[in-house]
C-alpha positions as YAML, in Angstrom:
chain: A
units: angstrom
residues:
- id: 1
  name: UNK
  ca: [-5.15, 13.63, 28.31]
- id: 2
  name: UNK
  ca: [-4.76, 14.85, 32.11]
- id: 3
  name: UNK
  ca: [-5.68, 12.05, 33.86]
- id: 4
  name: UNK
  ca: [-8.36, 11.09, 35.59]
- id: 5
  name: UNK
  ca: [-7.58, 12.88, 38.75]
- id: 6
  name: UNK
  ca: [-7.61, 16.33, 36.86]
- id: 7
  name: UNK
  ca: [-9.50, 19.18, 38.68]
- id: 8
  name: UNK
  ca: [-11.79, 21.66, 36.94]
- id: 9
  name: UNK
  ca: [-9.30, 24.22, 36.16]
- id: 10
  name: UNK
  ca: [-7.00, 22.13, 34.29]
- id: 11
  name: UNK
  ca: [-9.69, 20.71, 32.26]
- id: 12
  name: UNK
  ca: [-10.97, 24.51, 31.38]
- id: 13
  name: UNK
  ca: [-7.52, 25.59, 30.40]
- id: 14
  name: UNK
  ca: [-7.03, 22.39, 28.22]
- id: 15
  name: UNK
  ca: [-10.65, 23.20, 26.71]
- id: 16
  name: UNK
  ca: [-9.53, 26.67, 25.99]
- id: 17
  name: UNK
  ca: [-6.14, 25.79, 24.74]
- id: 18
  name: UNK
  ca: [-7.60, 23.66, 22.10]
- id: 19
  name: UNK
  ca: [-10.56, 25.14, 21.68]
- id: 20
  name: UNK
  ca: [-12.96, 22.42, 22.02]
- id: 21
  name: UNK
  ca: [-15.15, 25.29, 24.10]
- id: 22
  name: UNK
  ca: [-16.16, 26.91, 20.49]
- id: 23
  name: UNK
  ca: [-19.28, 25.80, 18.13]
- id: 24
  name: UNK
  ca: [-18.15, 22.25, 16.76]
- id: 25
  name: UNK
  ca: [-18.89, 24.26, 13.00]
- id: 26
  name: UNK
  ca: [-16.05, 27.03, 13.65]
- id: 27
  name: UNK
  ca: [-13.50, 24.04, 15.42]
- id: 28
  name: UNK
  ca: [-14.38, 21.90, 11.95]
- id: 29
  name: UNK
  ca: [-13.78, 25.41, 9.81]
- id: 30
  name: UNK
  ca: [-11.13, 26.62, 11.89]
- id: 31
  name: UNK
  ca: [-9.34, 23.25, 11.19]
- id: 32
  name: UNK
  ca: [-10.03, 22.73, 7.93]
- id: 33
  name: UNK
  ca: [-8.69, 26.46, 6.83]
- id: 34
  name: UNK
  ca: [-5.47, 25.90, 8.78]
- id: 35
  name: UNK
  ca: [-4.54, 22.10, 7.20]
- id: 36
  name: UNK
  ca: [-5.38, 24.03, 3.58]
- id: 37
  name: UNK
  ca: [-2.03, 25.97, 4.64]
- id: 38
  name: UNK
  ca: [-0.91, 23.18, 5.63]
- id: 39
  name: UNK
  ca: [-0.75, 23.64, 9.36]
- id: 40
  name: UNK
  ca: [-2.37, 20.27, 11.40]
- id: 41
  name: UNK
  ca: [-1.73, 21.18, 14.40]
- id: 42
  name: UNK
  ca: [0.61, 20.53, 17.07]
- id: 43
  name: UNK
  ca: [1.02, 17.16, 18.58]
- id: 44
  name: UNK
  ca: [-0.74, 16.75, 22.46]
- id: 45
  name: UNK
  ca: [2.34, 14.53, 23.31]
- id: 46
  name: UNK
  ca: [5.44, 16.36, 22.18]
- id: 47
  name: UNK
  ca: [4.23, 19.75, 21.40]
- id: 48
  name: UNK
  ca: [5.69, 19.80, 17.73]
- id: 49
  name: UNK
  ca: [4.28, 20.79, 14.72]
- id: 50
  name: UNK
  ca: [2.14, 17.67, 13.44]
- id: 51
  name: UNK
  ca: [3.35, 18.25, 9.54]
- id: 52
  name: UNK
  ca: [7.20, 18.05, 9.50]
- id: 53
  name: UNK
  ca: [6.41, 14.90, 11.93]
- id: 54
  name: UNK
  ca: [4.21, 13.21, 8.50]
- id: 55
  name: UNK
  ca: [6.67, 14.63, 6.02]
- id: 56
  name: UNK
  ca: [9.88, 12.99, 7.61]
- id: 57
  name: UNK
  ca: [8.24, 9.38, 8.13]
- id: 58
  name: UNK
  ca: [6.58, 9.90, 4.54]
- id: 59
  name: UNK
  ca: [8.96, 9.37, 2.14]
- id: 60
  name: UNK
  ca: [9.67, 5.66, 4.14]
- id: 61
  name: UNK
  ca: [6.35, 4.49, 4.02]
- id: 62
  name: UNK
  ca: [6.25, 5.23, -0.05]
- id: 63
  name: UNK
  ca: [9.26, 3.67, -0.83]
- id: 64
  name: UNK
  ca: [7.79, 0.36, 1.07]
- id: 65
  name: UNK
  ca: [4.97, 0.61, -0.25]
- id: 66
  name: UNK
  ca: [6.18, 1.26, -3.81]
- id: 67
  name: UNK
  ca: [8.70, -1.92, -3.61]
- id: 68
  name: UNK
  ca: [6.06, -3.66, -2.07]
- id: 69
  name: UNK
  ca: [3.82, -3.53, -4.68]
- id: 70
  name: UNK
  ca: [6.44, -3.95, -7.43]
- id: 71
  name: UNK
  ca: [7.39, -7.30, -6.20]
- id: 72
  name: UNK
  ca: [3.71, -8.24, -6.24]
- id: 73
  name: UNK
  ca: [3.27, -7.27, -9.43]
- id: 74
  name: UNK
  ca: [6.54, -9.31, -10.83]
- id: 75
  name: UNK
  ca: [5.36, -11.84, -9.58]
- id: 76
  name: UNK
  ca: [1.32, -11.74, -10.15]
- id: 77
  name: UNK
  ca: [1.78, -11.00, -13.99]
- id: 78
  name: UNK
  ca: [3.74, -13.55, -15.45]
- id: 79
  name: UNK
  ca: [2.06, -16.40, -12.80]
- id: 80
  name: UNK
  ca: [-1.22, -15.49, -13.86]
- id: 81
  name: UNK
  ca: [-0.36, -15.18, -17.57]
- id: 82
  name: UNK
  ca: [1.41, -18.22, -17.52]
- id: 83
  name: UNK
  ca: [-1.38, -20.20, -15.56]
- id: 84
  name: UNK
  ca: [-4.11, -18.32, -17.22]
- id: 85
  name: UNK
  ca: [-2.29, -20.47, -20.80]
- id: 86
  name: UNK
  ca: [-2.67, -23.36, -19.36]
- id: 87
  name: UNK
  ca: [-5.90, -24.26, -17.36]
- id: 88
  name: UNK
  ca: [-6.20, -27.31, -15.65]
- id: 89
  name: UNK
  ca: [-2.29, -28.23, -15.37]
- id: 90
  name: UNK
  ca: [-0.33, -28.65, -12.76]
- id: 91
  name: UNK
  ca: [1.04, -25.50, -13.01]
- id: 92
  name: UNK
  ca: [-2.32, -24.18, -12.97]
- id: 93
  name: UNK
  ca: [-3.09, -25.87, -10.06]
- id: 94
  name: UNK
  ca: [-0.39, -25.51, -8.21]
- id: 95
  name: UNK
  ca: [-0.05, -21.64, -8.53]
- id: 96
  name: UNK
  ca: [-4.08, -21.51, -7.65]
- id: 97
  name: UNK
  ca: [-3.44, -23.38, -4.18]
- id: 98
  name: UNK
  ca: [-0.22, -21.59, -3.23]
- id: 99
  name: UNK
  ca: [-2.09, -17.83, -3.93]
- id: 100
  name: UNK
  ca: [-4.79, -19.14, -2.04]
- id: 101
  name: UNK
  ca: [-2.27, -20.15, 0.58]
- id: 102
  name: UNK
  ca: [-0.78, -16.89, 0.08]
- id: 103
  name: UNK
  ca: [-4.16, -14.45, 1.09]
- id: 104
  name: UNK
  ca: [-4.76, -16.41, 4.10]
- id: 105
  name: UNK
  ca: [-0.94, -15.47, 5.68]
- id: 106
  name: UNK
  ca: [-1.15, -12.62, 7.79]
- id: 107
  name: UNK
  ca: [1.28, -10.21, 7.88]
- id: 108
  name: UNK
  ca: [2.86, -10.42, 11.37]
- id: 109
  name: UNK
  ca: [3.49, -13.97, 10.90]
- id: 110
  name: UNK
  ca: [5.58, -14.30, 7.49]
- id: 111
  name: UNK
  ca: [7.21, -10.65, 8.92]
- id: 112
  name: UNK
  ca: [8.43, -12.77, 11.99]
- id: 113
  name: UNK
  ca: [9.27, -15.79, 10.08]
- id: 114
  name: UNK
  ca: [11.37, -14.06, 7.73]
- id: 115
  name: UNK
  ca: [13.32, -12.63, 10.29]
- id: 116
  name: UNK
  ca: [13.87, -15.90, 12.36]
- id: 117
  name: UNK
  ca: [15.07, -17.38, 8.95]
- id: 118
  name: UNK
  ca: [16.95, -14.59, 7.27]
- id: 119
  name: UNK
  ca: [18.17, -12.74, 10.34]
- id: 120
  name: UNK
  ca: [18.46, -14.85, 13.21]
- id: 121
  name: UNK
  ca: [18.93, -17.96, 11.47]
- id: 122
  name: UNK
  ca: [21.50, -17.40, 8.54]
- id: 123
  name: UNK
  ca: [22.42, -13.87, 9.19]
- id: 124
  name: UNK
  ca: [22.22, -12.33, 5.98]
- id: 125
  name: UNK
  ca: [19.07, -9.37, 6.45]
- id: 126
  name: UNK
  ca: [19.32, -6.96, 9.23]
- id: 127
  name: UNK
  ca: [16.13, -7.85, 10.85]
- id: 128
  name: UNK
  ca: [14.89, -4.08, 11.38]
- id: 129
  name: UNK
  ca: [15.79, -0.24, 10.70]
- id: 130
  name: UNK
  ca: [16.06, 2.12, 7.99]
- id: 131
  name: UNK
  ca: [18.60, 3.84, 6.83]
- id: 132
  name: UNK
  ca: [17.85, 6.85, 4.45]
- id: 133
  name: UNK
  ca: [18.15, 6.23, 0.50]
- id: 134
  name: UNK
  ca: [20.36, 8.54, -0.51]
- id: 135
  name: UNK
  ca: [22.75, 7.70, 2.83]
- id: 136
  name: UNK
  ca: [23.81, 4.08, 1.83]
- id: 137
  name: UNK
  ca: [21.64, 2.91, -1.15]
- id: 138
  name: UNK
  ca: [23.00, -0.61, -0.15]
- id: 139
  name: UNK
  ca: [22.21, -0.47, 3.30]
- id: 140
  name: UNK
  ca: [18.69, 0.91, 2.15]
- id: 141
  name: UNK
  ca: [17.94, -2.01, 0.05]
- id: 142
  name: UNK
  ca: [19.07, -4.32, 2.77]
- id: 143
  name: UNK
  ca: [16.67, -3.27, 5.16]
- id: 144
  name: UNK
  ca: [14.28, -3.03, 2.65]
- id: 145
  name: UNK
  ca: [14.03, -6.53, 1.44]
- id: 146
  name: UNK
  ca: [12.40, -7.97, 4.14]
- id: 147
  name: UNK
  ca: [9.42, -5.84, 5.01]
- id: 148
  name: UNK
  ca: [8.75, -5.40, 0.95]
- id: 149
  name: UNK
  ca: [8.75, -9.08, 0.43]
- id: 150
  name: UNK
  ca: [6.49, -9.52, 3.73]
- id: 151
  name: UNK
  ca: [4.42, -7.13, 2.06]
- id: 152
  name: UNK
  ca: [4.89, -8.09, -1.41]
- id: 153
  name: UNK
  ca: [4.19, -11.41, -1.52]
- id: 154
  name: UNK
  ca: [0.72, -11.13, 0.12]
- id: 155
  name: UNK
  ca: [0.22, -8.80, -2.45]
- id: 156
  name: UNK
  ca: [1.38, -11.14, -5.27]
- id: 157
  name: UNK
  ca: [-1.05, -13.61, -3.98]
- id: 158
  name: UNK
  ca: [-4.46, -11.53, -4.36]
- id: 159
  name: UNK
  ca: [-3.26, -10.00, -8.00]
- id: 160
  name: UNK
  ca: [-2.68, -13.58, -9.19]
- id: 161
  name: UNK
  ca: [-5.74, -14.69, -9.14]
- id: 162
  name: UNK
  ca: [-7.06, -11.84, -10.49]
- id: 163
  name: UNK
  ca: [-4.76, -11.31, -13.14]
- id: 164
  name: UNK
  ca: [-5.41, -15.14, -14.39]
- id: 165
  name: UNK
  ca: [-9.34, -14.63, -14.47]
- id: 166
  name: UNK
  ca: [-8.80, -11.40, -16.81]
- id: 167
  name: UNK
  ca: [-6.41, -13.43, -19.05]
- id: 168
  name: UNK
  ca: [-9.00, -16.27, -19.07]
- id: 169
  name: UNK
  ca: [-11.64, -14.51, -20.15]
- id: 170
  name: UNK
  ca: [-9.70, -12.45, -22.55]
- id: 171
  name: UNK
  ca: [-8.36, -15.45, -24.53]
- id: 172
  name: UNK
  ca: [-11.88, -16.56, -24.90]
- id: 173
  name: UNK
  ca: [-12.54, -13.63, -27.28]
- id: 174
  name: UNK
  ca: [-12.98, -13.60, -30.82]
- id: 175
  name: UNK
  ca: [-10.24, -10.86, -31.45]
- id: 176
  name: UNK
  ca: [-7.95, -12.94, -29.70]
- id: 177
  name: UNK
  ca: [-8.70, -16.47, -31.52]
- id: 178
  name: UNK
  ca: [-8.99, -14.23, -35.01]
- id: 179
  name: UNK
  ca: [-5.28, -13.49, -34.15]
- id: 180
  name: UNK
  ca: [-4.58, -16.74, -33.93]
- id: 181
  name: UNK
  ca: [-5.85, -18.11, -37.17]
- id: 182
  name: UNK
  ca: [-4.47, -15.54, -39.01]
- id: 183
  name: UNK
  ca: [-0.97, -17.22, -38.42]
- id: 184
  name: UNK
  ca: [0.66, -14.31, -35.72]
- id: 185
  name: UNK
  ca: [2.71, -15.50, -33.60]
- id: 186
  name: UNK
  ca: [1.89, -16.51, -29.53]
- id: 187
  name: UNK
  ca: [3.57, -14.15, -28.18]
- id: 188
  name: UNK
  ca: [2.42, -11.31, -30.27]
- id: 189
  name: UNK
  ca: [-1.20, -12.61, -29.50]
- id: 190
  name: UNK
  ca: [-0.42, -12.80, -25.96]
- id: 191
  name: UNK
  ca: [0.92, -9.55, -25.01]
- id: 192
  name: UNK
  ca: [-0.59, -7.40, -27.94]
- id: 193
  name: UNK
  ca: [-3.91, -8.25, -28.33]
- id: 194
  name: UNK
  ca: [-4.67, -10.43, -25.00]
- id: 195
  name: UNK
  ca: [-2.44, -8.75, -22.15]
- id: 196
  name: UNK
  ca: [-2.65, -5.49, -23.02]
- id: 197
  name: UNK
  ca: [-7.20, -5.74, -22.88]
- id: 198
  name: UNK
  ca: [-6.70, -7.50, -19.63]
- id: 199
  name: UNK
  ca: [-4.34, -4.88, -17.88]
- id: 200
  name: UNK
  ca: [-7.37, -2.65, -17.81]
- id: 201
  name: UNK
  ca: [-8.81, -4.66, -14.84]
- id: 202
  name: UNK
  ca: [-5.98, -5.59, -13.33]
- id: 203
  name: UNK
  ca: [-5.15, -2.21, -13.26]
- id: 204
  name: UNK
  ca: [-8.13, -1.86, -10.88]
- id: 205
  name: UNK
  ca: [-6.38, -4.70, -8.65]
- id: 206
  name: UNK
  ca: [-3.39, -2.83, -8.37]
- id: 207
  name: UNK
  ca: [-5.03, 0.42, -7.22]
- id: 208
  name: UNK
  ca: [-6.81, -1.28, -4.67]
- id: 209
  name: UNK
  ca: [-3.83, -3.02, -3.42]
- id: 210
  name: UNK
  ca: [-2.14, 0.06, -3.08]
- id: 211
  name: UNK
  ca: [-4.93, 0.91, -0.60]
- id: 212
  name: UNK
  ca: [-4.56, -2.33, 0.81]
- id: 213
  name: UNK
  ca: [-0.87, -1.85, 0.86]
- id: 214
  name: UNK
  ca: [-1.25, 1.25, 3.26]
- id: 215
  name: UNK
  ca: [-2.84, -0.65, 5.45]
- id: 216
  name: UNK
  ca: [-1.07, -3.58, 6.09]
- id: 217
  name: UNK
  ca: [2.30, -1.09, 6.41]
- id: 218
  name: UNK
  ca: [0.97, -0.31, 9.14]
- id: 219
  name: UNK
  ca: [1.88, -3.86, 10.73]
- id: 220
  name: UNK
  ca: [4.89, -4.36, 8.63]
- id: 221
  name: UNK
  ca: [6.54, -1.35, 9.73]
- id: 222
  name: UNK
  ca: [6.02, -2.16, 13.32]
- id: 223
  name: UNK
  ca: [7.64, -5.81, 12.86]
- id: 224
  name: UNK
  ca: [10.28, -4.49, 11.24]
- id: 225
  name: UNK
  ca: [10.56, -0.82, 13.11]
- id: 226
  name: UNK
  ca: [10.08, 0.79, 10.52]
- id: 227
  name: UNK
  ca: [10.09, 4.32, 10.68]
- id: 228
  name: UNK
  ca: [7.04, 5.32, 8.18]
- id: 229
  name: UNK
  ca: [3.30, 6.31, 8.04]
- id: 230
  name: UNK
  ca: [1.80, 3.78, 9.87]
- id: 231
  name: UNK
  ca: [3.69, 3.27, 12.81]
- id: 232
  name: UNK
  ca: [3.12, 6.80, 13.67]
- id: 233
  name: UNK
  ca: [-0.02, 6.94, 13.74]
- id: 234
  name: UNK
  ca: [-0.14, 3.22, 15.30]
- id: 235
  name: UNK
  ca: [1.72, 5.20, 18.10]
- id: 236
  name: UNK
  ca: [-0.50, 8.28, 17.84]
- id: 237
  name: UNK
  ca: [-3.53, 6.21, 18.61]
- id: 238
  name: UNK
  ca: [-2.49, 4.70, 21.36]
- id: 239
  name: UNK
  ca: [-0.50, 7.72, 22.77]
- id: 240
  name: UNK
  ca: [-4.31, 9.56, 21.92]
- id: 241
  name: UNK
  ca: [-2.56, 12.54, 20.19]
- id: 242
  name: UNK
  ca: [-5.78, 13.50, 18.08]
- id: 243
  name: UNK
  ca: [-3.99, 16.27, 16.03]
- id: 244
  name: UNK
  ca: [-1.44, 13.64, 15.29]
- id: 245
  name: UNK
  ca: [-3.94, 11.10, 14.14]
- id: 246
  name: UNK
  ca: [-5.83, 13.66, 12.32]
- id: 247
  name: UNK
  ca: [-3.20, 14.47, 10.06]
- id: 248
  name: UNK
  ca: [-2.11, 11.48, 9.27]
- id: 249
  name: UNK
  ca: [-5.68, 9.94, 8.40]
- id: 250
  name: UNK
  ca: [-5.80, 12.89, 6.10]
- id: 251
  name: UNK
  ca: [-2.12, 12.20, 4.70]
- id: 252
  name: UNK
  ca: [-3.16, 8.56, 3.86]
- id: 253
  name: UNK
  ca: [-6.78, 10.05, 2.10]
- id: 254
  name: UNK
  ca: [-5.01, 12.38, 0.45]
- id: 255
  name: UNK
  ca: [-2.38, 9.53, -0.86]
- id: 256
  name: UNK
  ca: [-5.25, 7.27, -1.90]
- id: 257
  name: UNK
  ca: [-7.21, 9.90, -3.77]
- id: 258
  name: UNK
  ca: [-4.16, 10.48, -5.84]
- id: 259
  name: UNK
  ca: [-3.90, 6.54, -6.62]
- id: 260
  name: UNK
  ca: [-7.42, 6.17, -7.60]
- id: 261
  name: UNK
  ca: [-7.00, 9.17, -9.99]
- id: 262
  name: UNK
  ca: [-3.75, 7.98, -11.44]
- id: 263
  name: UNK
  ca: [-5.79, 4.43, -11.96]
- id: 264
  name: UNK
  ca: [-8.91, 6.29, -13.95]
- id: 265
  name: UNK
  ca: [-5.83, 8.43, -16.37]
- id: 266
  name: UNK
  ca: [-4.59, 4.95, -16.75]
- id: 267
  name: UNK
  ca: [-7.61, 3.80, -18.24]
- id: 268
  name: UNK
  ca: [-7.76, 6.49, -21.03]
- id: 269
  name: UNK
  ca: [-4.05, 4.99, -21.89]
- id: 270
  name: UNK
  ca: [-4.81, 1.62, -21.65]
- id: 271
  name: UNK
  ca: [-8.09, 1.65, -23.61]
- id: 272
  name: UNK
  ca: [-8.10, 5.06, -26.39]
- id: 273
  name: UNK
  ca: [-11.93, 4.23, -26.64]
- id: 274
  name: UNK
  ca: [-12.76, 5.93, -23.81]
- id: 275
  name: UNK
  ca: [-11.28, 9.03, -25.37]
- id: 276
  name: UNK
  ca: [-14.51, 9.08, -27.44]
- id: 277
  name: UNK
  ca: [-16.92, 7.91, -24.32]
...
């Protein structure tokens, strides 16, 4: 933090300062009492308070991340269904090779490509910034489209092929062929009886793409300088503003604690006989 040419003194008086000269037990307690209150500290770099910092790129980073994962899911759930219906087609096939295609892009690359195409090339995306929802809703959702849909589709890719082995082995039950020869019709079967049994893993997917999600924001938002999350604390890393990085590791914990329990109270809604587990 001072440089290598630092002399003793300075080093003591940045030791006191932040109190890395007390137990390691009462730094951890002192800490962990103060970001209860919601105080994490002030950042080494610019000396502000580390939680207004989080709380103004928040709200970014979860409205990529929630269109992010909405466009994977539009476009997982009816390609798996549909492929899932037919096994062994061409449309099968083809949407098995191009979601296999589609976990092997990274990030950086379809984020650049996009913008060579859409922004350089035909001019109709701005090819980076934010502008605030509630500023210029149209504005917002043109700068949104591209890093969602670099996001997205990635996304879309890895819930596919999920979503199209828990329709596969849900049409292979009984419940589902009973359905069947009792006369009711496809689509009833389909999204009654089959889609509805199969959303319970998928719904696992999804939570764990929302984890995934947070971490590949990180790269999306500095393609597209975005001003969430993740490019903060891309920049607090290598800026080594600890208090900075502290809180927003805990930020993103706290985020993906609240997925996973949102996924379990899904479960009981999905599936009433767990209500009776």
């Amino acid at each position: 933090i001072l440089g290598v040419q630092a002399n003793e003194e300075n080093v003591a008086a940045l030791r006191e300062r932040l109190g890395l000269n007390r137990p390691f037990f009462v730094q951890y307690g002192s800490w962990l009492w103060n970001a209860a209150q919601g105080d994490l500290g002030k950042s080494l770099i610019t000396g502000q308070d580390v939680t207004p910092q989080i709380l103004q790129r928040l709200p970014a980073t979860l409205q990529l991340a929630a269109v992010a994962l909405l466009i994977g899911v539009l476009i997982a759930l009816p390609a798996g269904v549909i492929s899932a219906l037919r096994p062994g087609s061409l449309l099968d096939v083809t949407t098995t090779v191009v979601s296999q295609i589609g976990v092997t892009i990274p990030d950086f690359w379809l984020g650049i490509l996009l913008v060579l195409a859409f922004s350089l090339g035909l001019g109709w995306l701005p090819p980076s910034g934010y502008t605030p929802f509630q500023e210029d809703p149209w504005d917002w959702l043109q700068h949104m489209i591209l890093p969602a849909i670099t996001a997205g589709v990635i996304s879309a890719a890895i819930q596919t092929r999920f979503v199209r082995s828990a329709m596969l082995e849900v049409l292979n039950q009984d419940y589902v062929r009973t359905g069947r020869a009792k006369g009711l019709r496809a689509t009833t079967v389909i999204v009654r009886h089959a889609l509805r049994n199969a959303l319970i893993p998928i719904i696992t997917i999804v939570g764990l793409q929302v984890t995934a999600l947070l971490s590949s924001v990180v790269v999306v938002e500095v393609v597209f300088a975005w001003p969430g999350l993740g490019r903060l604390a891309l920049n607090a890393v290598l800026d080594r503003d600890y208090p900075l990085v502290q809180g927003t590791v805990l930020t993103m914990a706290i985020l993906l604690t609240l997925v996973n329990l949102a996924v379990d109270l899904l479960y009981f809604v999905l599936d009433p006989r767990l209500e009776y587990a």
